[in-house]
Structure formats: C-alpha cells, structure tokens
PDB file of N, CA, C and O in Angstrom:
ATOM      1  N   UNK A   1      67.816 103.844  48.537  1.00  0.00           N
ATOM      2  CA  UNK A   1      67.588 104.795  49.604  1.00  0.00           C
ATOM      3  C   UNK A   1      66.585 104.194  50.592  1.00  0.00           C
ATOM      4  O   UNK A   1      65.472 103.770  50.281  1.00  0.00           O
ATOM      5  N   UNK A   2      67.151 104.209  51.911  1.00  0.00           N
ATOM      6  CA  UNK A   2      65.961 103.521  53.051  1.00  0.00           C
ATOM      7  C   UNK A   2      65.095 104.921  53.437  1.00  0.00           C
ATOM      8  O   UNK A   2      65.503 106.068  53.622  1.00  0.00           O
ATOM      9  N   UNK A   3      63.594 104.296  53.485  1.00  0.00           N
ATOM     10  CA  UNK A   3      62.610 104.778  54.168  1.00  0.00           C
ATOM     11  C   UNK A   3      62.983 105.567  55.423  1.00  0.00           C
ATOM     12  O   UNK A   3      63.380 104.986  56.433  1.00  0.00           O
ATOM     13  N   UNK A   4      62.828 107.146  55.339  1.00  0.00           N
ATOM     14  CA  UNK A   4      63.288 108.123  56.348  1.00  0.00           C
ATOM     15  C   UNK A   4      63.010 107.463  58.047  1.00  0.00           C
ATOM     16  O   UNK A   4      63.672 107.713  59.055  1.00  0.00           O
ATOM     17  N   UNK A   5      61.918 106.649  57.920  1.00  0.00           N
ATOM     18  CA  UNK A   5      61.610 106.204  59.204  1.00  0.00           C
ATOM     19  C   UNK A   5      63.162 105.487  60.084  1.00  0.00           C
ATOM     20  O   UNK A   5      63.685 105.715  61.175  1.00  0.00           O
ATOM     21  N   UNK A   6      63.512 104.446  58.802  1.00  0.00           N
ATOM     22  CA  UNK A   6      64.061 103.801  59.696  1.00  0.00           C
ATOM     23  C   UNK A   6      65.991 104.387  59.005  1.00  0.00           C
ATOM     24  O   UNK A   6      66.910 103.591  58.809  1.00  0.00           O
ATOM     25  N   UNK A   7      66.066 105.850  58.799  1.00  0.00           N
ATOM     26  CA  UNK A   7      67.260 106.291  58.675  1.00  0.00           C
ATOM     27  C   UNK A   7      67.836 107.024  60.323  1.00  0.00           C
ATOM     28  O   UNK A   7      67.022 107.458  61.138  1.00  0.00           O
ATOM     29  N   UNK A   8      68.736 107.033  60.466  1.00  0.00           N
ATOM     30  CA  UNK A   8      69.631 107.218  61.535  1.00  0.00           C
ATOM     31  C   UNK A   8      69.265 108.831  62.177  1.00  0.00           C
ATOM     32  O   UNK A   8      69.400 109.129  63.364  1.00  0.00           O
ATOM     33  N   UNK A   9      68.785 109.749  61.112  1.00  0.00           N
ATOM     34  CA  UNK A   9      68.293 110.709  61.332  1.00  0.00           C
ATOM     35  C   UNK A   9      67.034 111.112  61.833  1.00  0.00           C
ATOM     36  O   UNK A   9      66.774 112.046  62.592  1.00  0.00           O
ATOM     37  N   UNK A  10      66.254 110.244  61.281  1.00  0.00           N
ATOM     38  CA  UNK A  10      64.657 110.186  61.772  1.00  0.00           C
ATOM     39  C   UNK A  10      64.909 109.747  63.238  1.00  0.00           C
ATOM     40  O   UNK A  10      64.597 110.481  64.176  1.00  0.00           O
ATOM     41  N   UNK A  11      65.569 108.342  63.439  1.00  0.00           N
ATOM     42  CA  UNK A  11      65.791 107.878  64.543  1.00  0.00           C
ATOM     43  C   UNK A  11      66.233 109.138  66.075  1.00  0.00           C
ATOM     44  O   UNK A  11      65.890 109.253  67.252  1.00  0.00           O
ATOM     45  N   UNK A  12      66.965 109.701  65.314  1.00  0.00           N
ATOM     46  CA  UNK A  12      67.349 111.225  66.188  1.00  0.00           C
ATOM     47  C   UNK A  12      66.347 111.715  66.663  1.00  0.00           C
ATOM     48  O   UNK A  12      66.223 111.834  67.882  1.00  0.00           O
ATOM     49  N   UNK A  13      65.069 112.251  65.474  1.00  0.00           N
ATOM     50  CA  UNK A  13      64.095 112.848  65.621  1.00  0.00           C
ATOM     51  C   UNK A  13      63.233 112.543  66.124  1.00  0.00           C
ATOM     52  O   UNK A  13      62.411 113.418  66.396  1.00  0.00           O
ATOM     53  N   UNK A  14      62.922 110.951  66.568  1.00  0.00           N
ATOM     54  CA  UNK A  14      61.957 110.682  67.483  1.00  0.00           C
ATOM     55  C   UNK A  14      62.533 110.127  68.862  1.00  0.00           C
ATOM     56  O   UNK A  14      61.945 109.252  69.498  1.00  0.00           O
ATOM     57  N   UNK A  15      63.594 110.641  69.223  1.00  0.00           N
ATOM     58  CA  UNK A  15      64.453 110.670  70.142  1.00  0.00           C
ATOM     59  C   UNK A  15      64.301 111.645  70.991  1.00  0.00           C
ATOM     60  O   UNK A  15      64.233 111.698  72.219  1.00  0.00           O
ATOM     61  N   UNK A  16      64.244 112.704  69.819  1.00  0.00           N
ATOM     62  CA  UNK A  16      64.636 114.268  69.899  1.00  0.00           C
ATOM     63  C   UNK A  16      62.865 114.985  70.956  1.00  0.00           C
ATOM     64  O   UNK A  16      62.672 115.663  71.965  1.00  0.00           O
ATOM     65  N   UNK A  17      62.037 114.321  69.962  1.00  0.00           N
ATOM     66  CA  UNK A  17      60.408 114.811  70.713  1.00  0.00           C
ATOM     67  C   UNK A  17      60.478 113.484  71.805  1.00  0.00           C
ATOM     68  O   UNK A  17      59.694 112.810  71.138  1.00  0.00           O
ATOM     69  N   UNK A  18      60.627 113.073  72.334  1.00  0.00           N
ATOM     70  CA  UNK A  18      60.409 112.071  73.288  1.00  0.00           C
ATOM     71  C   UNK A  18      61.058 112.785  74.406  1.00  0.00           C
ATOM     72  O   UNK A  18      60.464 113.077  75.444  1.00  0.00           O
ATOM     73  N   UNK A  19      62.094 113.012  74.202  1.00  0.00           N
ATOM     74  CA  UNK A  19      62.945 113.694  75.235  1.00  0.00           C
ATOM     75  C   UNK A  19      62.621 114.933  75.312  1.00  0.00           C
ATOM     76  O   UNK A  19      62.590 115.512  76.397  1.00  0.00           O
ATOM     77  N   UNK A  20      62.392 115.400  74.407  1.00  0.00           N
ATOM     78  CA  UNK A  20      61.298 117.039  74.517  1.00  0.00           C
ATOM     79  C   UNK A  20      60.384 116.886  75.801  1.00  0.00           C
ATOM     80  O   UNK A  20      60.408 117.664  76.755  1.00  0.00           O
ATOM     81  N   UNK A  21      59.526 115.700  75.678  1.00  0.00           N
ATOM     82  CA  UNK A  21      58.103 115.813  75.720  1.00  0.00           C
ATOM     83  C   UNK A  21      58.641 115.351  77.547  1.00  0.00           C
ATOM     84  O   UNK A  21      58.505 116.243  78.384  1.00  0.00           O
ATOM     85  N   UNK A  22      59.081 114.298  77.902  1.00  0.00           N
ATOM     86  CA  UNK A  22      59.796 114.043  78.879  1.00  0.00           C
ATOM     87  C   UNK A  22      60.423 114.958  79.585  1.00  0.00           C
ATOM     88  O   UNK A  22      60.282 114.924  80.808  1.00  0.00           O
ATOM     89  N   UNK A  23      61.075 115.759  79.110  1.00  0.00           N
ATOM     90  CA  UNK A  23      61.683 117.156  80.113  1.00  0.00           C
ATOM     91  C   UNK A  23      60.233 117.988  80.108  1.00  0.00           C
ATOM     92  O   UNK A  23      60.300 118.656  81.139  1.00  0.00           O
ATOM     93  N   UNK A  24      59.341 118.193  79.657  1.00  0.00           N
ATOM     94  CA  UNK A  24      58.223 119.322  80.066  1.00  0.00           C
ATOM     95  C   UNK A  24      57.570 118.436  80.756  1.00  0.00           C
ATOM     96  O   UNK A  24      56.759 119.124  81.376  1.00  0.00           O
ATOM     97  N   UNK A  25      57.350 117.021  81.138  1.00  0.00           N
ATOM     98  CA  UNK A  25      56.954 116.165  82.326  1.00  0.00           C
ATOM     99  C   UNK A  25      55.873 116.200  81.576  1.00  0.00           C
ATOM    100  O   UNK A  25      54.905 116.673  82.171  1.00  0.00           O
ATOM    101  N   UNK A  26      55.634 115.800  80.241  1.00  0.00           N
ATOM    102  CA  UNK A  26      54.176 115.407  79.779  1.00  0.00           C
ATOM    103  C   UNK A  26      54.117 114.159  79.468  1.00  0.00           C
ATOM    104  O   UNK A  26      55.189 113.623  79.186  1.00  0.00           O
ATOM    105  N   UNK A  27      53.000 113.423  79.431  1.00  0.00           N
ATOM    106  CA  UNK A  27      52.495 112.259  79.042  1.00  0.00           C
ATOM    107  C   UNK A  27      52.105 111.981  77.516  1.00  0.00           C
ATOM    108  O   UNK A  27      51.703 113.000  76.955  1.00  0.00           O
ATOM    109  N   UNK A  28      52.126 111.087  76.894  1.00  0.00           N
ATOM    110  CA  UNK A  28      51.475 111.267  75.617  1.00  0.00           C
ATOM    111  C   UNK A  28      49.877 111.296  75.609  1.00  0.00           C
ATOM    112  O   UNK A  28      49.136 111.760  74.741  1.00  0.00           O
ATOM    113  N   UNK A  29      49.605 110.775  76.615  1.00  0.00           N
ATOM    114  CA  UNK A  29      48.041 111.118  76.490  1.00  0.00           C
ATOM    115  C   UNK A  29      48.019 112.952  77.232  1.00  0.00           C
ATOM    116  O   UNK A  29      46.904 113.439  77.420  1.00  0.00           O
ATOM    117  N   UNK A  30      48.795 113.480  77.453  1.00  0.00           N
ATOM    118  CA  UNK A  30      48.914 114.711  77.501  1.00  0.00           C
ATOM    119  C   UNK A  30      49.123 115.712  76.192  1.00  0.00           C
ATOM    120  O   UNK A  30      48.577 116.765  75.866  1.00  0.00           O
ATOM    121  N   UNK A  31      49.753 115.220  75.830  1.00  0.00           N
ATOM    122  CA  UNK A  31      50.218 115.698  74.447  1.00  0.00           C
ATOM    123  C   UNK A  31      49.260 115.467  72.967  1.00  0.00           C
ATOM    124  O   UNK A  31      49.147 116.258  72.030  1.00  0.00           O
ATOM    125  N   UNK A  32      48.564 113.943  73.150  1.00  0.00           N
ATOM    126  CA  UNK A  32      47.602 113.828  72.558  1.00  0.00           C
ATOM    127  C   UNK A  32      46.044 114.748  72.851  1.00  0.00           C
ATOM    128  O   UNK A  32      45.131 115.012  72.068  1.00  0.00           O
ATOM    129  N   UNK A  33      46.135 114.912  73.589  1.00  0.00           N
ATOM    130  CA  UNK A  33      45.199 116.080  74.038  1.00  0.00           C
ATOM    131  C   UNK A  33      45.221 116.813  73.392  1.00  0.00           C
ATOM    132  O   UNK A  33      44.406 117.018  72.493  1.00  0.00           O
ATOM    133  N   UNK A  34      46.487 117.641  73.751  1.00  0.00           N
ATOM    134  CA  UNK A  34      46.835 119.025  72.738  1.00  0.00           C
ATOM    135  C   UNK A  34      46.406 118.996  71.949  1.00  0.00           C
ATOM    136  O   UNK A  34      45.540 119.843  71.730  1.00  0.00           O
ATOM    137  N   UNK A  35      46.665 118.157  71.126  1.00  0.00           N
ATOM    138  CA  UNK A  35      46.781 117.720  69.543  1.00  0.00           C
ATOM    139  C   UNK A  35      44.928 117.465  68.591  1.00  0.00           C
ATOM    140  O   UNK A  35      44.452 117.558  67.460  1.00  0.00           O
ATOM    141  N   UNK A  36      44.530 117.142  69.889  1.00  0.00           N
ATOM    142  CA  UNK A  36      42.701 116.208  69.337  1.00  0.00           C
ATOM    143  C   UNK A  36      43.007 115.307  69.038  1.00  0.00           C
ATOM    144  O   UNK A  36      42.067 114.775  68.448  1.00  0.00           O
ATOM    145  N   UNK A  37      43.910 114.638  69.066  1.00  0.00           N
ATOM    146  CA  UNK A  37      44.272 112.758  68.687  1.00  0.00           C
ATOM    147  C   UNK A  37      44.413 111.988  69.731  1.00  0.00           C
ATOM    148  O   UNK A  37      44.729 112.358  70.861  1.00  0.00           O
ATOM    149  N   UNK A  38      44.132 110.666  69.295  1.00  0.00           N
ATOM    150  CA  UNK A  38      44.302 109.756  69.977  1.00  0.00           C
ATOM    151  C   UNK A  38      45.913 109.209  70.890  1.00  0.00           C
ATOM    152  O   UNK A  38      47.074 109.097  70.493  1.00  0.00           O
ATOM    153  N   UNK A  39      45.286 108.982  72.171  1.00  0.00           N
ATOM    154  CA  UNK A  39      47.290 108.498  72.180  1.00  0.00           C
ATOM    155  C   UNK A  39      48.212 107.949  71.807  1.00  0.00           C
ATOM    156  O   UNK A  39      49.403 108.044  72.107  1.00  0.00           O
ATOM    157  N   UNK A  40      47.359 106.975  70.714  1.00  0.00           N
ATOM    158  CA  UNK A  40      48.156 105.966  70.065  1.00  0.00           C
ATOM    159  C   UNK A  40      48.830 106.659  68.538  1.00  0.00           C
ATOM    160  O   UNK A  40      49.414 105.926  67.740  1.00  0.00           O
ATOM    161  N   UNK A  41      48.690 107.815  68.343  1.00  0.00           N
ATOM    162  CA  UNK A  41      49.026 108.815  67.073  1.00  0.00           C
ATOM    163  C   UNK A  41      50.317 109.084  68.086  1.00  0.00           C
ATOM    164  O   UNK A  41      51.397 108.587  67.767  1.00  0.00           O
ATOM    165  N   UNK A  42      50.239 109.672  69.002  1.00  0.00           N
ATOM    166  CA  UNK A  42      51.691 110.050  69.768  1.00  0.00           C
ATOM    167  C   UNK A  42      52.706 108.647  70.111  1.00  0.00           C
ATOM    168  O   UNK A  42      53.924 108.687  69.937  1.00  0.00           O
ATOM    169  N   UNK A  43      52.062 107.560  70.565  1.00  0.00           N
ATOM    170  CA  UNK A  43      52.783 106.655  70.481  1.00  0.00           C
ATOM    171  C   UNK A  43      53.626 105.987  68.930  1.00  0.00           C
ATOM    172  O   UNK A  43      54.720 105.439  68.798  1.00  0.00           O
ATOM    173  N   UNK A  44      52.762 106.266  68.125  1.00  0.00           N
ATOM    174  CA  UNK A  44      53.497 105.428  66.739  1.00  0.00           C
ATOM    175  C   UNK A  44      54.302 106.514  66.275  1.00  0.00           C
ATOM    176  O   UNK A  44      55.298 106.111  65.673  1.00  0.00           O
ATOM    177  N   UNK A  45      54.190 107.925  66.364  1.00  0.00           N
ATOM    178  CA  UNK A  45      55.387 108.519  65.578  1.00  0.00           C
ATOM    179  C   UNK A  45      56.569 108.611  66.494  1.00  0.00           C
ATOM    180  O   UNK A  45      57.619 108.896  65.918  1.00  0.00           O
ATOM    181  N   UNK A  46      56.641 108.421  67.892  1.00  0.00           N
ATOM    182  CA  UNK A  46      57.366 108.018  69.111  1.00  0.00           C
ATOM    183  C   UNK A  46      58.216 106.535  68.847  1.00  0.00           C
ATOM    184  O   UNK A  46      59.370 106.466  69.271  1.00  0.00           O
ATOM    185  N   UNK A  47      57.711 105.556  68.255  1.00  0.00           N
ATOM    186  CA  UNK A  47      58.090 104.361  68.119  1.00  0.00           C
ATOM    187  C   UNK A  47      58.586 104.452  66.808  1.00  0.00           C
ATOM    188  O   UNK A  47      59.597 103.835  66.472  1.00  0.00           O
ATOM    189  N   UNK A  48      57.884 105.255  65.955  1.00  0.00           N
ATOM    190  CA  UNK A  48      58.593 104.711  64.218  1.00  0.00           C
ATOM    191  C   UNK A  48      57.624 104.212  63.448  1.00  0.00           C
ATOM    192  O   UNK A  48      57.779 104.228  62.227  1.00  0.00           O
ATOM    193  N   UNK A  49      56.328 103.624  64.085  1.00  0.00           N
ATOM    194  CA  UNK A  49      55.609 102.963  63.359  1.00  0.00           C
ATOM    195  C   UNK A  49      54.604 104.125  61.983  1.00  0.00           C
ATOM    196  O   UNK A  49      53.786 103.738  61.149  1.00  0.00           O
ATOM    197  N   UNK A  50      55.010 105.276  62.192  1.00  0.00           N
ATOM    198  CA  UNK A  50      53.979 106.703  61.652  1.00  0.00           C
ATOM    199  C   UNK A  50      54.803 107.789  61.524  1.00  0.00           C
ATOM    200  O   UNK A  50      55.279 108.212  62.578  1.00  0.00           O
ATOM    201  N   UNK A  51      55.107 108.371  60.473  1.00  0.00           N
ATOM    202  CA  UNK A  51      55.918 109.626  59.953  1.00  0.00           C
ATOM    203  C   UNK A  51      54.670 110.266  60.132  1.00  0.00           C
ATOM    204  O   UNK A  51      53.463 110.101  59.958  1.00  0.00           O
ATOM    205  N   UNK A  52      55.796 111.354  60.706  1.00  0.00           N
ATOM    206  CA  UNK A  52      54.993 112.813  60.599  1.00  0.00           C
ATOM    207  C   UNK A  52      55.111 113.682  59.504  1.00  0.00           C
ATOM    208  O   UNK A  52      56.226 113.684  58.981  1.00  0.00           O
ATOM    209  N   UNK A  53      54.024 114.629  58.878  1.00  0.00           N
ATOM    210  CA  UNK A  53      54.263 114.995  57.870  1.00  0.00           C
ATOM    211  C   UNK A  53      54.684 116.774  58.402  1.00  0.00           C
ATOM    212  O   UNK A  53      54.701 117.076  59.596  1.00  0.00           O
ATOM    213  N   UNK A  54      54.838 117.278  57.847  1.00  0.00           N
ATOM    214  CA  UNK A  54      55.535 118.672  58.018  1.00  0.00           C
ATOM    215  C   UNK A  54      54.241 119.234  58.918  1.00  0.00           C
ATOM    216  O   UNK A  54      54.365 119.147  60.140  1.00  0.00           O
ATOM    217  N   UNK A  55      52.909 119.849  58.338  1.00  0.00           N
ATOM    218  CA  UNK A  55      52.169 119.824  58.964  1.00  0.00           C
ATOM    219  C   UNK A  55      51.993 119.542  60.242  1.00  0.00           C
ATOM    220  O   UNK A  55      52.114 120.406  61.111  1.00  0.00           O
ATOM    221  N   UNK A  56      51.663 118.198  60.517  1.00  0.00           N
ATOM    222  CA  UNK A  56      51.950 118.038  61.776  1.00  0.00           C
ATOM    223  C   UNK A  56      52.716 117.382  62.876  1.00  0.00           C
ATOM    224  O   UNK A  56      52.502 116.784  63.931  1.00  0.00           O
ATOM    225  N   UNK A  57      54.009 117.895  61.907  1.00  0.00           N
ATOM    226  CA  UNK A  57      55.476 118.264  63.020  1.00  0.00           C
ATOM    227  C   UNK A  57      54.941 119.594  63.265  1.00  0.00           C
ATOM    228  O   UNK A  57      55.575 120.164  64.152  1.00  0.00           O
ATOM    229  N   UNK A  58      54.312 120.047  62.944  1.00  0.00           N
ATOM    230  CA  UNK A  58      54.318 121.865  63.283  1.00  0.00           C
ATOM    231  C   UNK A  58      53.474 121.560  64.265  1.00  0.00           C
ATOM    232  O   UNK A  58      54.078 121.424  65.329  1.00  0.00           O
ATOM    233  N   UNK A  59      52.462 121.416  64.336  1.00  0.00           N
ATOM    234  CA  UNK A  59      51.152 121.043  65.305  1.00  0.00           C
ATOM    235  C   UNK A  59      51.893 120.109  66.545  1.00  0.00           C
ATOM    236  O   UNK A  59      51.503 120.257  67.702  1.00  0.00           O
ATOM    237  N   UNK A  60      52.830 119.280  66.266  1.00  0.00           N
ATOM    238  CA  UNK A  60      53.934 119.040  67.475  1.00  0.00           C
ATOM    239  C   UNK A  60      54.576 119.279  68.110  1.00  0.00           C
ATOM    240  O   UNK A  60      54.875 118.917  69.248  1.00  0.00           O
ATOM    241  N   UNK A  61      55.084 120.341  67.056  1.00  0.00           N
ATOM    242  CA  UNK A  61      55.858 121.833  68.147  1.00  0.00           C
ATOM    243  C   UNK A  61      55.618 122.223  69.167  1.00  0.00           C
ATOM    244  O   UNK A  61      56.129 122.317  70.283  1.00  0.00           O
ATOM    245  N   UNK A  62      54.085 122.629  68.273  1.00  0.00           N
ATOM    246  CA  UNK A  62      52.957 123.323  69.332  1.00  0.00           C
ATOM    247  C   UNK A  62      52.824 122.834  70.712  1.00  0.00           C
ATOM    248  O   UNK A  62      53.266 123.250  71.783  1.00  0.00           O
ATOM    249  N   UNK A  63      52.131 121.890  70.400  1.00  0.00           N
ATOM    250  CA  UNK A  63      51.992 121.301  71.563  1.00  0.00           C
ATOM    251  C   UNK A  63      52.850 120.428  72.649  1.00  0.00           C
ATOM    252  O   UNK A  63      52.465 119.929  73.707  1.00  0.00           O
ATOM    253  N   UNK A  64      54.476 120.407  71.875  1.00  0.00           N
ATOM    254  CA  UNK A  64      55.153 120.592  73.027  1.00  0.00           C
ATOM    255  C   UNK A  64      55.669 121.963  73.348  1.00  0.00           C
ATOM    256  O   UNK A  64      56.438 122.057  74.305  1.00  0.00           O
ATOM    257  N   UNK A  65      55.413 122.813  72.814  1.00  0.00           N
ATOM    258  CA  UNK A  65      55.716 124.252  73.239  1.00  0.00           C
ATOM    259  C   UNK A  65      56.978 124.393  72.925  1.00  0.00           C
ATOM    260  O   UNK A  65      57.723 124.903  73.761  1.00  0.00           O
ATOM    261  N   UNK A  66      57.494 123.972  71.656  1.00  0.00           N
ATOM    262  CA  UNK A  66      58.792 124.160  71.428  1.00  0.00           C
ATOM    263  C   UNK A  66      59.324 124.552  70.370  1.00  0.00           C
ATOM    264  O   UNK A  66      59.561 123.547  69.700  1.00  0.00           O
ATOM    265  N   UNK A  67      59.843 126.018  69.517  1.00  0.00           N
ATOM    266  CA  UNK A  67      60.067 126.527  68.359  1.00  0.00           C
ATOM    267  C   UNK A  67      60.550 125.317  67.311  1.00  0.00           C
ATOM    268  O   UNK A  67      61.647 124.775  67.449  1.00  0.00           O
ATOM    269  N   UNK A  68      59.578 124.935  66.206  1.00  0.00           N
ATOM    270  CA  UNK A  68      60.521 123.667  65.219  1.00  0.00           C
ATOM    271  C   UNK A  68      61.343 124.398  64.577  1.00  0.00           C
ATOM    272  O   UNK A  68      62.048 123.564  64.008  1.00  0.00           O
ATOM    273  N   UNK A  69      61.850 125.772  64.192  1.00  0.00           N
ATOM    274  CA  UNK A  69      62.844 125.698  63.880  1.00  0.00           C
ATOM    275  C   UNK A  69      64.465 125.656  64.700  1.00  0.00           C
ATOM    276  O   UNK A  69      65.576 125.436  64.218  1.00  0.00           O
ATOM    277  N   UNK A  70      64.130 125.904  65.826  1.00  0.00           N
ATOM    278  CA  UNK A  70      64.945 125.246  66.964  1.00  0.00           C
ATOM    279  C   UNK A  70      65.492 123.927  67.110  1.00  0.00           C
ATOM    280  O   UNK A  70      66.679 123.649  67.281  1.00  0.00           O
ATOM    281  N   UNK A  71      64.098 122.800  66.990  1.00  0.00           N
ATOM    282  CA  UNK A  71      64.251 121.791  66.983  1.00  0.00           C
ATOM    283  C   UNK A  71      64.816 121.273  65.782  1.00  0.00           C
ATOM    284  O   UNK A  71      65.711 120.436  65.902  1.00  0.00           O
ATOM    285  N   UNK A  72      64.423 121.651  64.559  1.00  0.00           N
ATOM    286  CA  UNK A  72      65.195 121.096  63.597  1.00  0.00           C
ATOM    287  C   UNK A  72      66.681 121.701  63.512  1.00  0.00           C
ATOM    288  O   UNK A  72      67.496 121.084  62.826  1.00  0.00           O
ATOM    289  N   UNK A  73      67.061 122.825  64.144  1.00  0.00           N
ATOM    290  CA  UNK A  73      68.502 123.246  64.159  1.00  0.00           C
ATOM    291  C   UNK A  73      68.716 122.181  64.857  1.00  0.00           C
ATOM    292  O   UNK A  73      68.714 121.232  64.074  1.00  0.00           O
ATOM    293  N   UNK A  74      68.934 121.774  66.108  1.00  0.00           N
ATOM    294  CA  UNK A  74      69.288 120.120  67.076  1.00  0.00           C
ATOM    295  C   UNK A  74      69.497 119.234  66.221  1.00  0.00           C
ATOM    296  O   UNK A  74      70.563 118.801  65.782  1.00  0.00           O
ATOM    297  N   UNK A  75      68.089 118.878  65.909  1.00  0.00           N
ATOM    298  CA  UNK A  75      68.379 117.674  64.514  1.00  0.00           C
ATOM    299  C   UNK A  75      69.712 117.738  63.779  1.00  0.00           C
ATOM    300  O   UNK A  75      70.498 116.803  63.627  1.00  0.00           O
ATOM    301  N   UNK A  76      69.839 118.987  63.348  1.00  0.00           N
ATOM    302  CA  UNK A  76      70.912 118.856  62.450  1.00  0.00           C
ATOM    303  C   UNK A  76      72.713 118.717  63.046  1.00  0.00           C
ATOM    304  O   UNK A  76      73.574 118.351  62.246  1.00  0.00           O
ATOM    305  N   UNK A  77      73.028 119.017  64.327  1.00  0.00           N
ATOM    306  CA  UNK A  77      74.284 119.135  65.340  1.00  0.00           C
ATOM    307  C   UNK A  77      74.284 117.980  65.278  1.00  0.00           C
ATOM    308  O   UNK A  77      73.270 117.286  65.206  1.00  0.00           O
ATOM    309  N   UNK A  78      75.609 117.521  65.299  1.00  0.00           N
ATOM    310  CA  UNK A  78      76.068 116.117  65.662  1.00  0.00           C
ATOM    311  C   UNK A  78      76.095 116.057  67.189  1.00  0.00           C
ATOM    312  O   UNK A  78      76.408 116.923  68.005  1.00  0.00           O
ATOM    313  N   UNK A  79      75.663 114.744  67.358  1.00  0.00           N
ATOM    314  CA  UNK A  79      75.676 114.602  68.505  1.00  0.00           C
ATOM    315  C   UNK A  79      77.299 114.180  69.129  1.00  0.00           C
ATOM    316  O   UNK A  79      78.362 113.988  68.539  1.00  0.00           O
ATOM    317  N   UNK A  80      76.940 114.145  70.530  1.00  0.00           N
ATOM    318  CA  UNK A  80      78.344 113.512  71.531  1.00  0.00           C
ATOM    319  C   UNK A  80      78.546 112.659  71.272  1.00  0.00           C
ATOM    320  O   UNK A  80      79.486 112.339  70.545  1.00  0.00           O
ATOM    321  N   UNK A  81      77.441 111.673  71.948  1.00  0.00           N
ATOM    322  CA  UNK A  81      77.202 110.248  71.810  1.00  0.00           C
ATOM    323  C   UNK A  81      76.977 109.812  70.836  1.00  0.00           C
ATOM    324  O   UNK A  81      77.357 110.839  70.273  1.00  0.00           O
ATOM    325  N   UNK A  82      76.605 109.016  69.796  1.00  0.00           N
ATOM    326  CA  UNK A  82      76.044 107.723  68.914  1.00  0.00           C
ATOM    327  C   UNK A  82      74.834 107.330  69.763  1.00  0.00           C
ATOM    328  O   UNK A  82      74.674 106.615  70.752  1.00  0.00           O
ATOM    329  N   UNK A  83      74.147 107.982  69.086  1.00  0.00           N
ATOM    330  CA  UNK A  83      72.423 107.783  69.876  1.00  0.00           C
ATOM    331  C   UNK A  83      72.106 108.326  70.927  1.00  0.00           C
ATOM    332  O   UNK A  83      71.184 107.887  71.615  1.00  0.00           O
ATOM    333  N   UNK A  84      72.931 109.574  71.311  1.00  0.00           N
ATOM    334  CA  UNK A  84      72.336 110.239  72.042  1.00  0.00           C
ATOM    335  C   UNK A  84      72.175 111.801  71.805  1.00  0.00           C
ATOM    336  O   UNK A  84      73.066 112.301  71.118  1.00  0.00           O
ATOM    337  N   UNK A  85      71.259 112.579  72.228  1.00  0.00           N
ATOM    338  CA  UNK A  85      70.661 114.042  71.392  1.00  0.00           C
ATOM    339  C   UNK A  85      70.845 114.451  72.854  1.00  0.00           C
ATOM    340  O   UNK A  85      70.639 113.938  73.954  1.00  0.00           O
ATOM    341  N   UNK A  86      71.457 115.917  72.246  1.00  0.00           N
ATOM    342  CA  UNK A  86      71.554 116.864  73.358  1.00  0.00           C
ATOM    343  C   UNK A  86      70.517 117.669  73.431  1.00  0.00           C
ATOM    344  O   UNK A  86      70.414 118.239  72.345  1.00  0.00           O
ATOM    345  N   UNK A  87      69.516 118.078  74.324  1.00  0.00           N
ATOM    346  CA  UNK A  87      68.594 119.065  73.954  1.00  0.00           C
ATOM    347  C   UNK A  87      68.978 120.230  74.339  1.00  0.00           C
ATOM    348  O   UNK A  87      68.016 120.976  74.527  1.00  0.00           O
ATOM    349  N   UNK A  88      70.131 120.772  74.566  1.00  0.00           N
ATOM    350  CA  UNK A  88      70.638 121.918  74.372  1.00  0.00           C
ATOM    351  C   UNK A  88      69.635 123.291  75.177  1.00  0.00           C
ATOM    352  O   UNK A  88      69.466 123.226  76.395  1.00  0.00           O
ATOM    353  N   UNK A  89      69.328 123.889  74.772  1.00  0.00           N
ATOM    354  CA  UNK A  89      68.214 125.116  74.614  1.00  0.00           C
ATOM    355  C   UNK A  89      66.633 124.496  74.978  1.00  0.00           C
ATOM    356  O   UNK A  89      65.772 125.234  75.457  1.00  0.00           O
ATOM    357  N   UNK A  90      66.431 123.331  74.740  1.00  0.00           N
ATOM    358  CA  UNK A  90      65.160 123.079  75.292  1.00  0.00           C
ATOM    359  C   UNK A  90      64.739 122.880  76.372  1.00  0.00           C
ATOM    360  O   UNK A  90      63.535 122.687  76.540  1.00  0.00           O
TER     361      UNK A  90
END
C-alpha cells in the first residue's frame, strides 16, 4: 500500500484546496494567517511534502471558508478529466 501522500486521491485533495484557496483570491501567506502558521505549513501540504491530519483539515476548512464535509463529498465524485477537480458548489 503507497503512502496516502503520494496516492492519486490525496493528489486530488491537494488539488482540490489549492483551487479552493485560488477561487477565494487568497494567498498562502493569507491563509497561513488564518491558521497562526507559517507559510511554508500551507506550502508543503499544497505540494505533498506534509499530510494533514483530520484536525487540521478542519482548521483548513476554516480558513478557507469552506464546509469539509462538502469538500470531502468533491473528493469523492469522479472527476471529468484525469487530474482535473471540479469545484462544483465552491
């Protein structure tokens, strides 16, 4: 079993908040704000280099202002494309 980071699904999921964070026209040092972290915490779970733990995927929500159980419904729709996420509702 490969490491969730680098499974096809995770890959979705940091697809999925990037493009979140990008349609509300925020920055990661915007978002890191939110958060009390550094920008480089928003950059590595953005890149892959840092799983998020449930916790704070929730605290990510937040601060993109976006219901996670919403977002994890997305996660789960197949997409159109092969690497590409619809954000639907967001």
């Amino acid at each position: 079993m490969n490491k969730s980071v680098f499974t096809e699904k995770y890959t979705r999921f940091r697809r999925l908040l990037i493009e979140i964070r990008q349609s509300s026209k925020l920055t990661q040092v915007q978002v890191a704000q939110r958060l009390h972290k550094p920008q480089s915490f928003v950059s590595k779970y953005e890149r892959g280099e840092r799983r998020l733990d449930v916790v704070e995927f929730l605290e990510v929500a937040k601060a993109l202002e976006v219901n996670p159980s919403e977002l994890l419904t997305q996660l789960d729709r197949p997409t159109v494309e092969q690497g590409s996420t619809t954000l639907g509702e967001f």
